[in-house]
FILO-32089 format. One record per residue (C-alpha): x, y, z. Coordinates in steps of 0.1 Angstrom, whole numbers, padded with zeros to 4 digits, always signed. Example, Ala and Ser with C-alpha at 12.3 -4.5 7.8 and 13.67 -1.06 7.14 Angstrom:
// FILO-32089
+0123-0045+0078
+0137-0011+0071
END
This chain:
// FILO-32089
+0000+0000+0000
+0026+0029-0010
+0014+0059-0026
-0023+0058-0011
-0037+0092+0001
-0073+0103+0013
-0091+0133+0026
-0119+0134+0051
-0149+0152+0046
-0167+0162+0077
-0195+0185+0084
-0189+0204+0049
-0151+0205+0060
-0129+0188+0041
-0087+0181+0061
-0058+0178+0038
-0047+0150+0019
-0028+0123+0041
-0014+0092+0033
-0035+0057+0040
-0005+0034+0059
-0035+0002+0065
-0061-0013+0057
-0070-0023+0019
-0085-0006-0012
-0114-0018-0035
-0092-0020-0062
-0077-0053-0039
-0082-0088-0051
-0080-0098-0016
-0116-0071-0011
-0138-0093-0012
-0119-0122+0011
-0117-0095+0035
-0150-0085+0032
-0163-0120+0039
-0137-0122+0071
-0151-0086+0079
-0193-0100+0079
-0192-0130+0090
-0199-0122+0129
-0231-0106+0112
-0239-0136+0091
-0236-0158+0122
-0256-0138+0143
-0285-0132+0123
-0292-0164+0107
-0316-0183+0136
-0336-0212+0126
-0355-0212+0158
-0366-0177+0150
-0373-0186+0114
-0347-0158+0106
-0324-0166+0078
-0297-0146+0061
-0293-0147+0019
-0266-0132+0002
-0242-0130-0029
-0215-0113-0027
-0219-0082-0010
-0259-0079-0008
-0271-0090+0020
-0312-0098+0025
-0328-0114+0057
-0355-0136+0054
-0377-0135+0085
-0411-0160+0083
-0437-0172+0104
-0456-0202+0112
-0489-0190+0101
-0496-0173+0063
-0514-0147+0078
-0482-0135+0104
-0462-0133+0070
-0473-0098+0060
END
């Protein structure tokens, strides 16, 4: 990661440019390993059977699917 800079821009107030020394850049191939590292807590904790909660996703989206036991509770 040499040569990486970015600004913040906060409250209509923008800093000056420094330079990133971590972390990783879309522009990565390892992105979307990271990403998968990065949601997984989220994945774990939001997919419940018991609850009828489960969690779909491809690649970055992310749905959950929450049903119940009776049609009419579905809506």
């Amino acid at each position: 990661m040499n040569g990486k800079s970015t600004t913040l821009i906060l409250e209509d107030e923008e800093t000056e440019s420094f330079s990133v020394t971590a972390g990783d850049f879309q522009d990565s191939p390892c992105s979307p390993i990271f990403f998968l590292f990065y949601i997984a807590e989220f994945y774990d904790l939001c997919d419940v059977p018991a609850l009828n909660v489960s969690v779909i996703s491809f690649v970055d989206d992310t749905q959950l699917l929450a049903f119940g036991n009776i049609e009419k509770s579905n809506y």
